[in-house]
N, C-alpha and C positions, 0 to 999 in steps of 0.2 A: 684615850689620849688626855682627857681631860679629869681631876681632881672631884671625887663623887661631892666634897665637904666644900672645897670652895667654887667650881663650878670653873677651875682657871686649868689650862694646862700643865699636865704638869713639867717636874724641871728638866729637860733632857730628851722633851717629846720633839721627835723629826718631825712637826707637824708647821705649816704656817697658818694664822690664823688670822685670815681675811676680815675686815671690819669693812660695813658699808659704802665707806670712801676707796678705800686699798681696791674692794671689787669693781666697783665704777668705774675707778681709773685706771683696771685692767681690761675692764670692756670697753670703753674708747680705744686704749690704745693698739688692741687684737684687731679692732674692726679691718678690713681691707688686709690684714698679713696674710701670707700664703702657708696652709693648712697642708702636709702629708703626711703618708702611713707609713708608722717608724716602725712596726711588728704586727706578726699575724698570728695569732694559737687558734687552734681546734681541735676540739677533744667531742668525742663521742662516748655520752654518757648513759648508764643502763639504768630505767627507773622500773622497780618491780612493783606490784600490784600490794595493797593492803588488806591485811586481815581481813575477814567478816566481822559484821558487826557484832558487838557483844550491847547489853546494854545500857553502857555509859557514854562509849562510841559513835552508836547511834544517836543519840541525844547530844551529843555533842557536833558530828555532822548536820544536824538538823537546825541545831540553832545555827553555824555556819551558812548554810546553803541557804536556809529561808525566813532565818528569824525566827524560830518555834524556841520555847521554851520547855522544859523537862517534861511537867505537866502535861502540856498537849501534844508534845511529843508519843508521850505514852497514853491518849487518849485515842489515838491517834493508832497506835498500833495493836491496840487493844482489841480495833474495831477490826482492822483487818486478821488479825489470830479467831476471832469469833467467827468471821467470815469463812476461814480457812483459804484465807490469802499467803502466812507466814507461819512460819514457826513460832514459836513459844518467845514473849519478847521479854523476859526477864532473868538473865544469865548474861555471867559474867565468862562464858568461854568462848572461845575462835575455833572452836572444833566442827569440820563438817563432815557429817556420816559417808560411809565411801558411795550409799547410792547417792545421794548429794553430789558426789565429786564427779560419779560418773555420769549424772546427767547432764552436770551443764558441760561436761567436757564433748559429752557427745553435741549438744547442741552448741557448743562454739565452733564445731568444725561443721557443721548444717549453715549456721550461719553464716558463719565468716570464712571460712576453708583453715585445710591442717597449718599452713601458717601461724595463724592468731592462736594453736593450743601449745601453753606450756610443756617444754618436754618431758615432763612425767607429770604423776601430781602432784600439787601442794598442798600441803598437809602444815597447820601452825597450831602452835600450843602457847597457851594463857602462860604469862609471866607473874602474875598478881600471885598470891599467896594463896595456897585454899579456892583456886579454883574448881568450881564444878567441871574436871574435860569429859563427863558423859553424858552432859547434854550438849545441846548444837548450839552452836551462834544463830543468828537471826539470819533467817536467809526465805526465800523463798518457797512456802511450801509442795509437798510431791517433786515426781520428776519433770514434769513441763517447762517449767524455767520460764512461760509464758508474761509476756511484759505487760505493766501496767495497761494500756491501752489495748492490750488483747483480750484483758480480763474485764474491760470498760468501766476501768476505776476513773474518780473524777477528785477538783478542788485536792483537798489536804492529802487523801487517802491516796491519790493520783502521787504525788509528790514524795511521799513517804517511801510508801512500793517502790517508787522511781530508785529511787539509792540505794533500797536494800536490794534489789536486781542488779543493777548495775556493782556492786560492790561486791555481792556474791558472783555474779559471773565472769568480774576482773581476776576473782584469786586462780582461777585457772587458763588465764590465759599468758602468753608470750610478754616479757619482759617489752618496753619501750625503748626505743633507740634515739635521743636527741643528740644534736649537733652543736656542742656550742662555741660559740665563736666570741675572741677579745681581742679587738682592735685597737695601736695605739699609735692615736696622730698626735704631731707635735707643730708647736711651730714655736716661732721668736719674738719675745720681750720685743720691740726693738728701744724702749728706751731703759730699760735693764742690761740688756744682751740675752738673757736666761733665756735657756729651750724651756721648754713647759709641754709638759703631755697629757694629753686627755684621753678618756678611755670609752670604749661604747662596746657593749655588751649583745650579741644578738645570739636568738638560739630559733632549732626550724626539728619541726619533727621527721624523722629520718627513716624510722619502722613505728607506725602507731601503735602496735601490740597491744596492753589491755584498755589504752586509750578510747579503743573503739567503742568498747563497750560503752564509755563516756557521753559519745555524740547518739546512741540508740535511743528513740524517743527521750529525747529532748527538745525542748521548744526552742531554744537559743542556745543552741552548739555553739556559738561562738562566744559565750560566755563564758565557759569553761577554761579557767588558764589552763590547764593540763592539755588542751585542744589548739591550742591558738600557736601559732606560728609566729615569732618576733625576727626571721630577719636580718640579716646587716647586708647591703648591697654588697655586687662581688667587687670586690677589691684586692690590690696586689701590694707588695709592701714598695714602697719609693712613690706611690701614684701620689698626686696632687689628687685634692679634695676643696671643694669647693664649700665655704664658711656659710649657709645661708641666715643664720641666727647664732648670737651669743648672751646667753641670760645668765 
């Protein structure tokens, strides 16, 4: 809406542009008006699982999740390929070999029941130019699919495993199912007259599917957005809503 060069709106934009007094003296005058819900949407949305890691991916997850930078990232995975914790952790492909596919398919339905397996397998191919697809992504090595904490990893090497487990054992499992929901209440100016509407956003997970793998040792599952449930209480459209705060 706004002019990248002057920083002003531009000419024709439907937009209004609240200046610190204008907002003040909209929240005074909202205070005590009577608040209802002018419309209700929900849509059920399908989130599917991402590649395996390749290793730019992974380094990029990694600074993400924990703060690791390239370097120790790949110090980091170096120690576990030595160990014979992973595969080979320098390749640029998404490719995972079918005993690969087959094991953790088998062991998502051990764990979790035939639910949580994808209905066939997934299979993904590198977009980049000149990818290597004959070697593997990073992924856990052999067939055990065994988790960090099984294998009595700890600190960095703990954390690292952690996602490449969890991110190889997402790509075969079952699509996620969230709910998401947009509410929209309105009420009255009353020294304008103007309706005005406000919107609130909630979403609640509906089928966890490769989600699960998420909360699988993890220390703080609820950290996870992909985990976390946001919500909008049940409401009907007409209902009065009661204003507890306006900022």
């Amino acid at each position: 809406s706004f002019d990248e060069n002057t920083g002003k709106l531009k000419p024709g934009s439907k937009v209004l542009l609240l200046g610190e007094n204008d907002a003040q003296g909209l929240e005074e005058r909202l205070k005590g008006q009577p608040f209802s819900v002018s419309d209700l949407e929900q849509k059920v949305q399908k989130r599917r699982p991402y590649p395996p890691f390749t290793t730019s991916t992974l380094q990029q997850e990694a600074n993400r999740k924990h703060g690791y930078g390239a370097t120790r990232t790949m110090q980091i995975a170096q120690r576990l390929y030595e160990n014979g914790h992973i595969t080979y952790m320098r390749t640029d492909s998404v490719n995972l070999s079918n005993e690969a596919i087959t094991a953790v398919r088998s062991m998502v339905k051990v764990r979790y029941g035939d639910e949580f397996i994808a209905e066939k397998p997934r299979r993904f191919s590198s977009k980049a130019k000149g990818a290597q697809e004959a070697h593997e992504a990073i992924r856990p090595a052999g067939t055990t699919m065994a988790t960090a904490r099984e294998l009595g990893l700890s600190g960095d090497e703990l954390k690292l495993y952690d996602l490449i487990w969890k991110r190889t054992v997402s790509t075969q499992m079952a699509d996620a199912k969230i709910a998401m929901t947009t509410a929209k209440i309105t009420t009255k100016d009353p020294e304008l007259g103007q309706v005005l509407t406000f919107r609130a956003s909630g979403r609640q997970v509906v089928f966890p599917g490769f989600f699960r793998a998420y909360v699988e040792g993890s220390d703080d599952p609820e950290a996870l957005l992909e985990d976390r449930d946001q919500p909008l209480p049940a409401m009907t459209v007409g209902q009065g809503v009661d204003c507890n705060e306006i900022d």
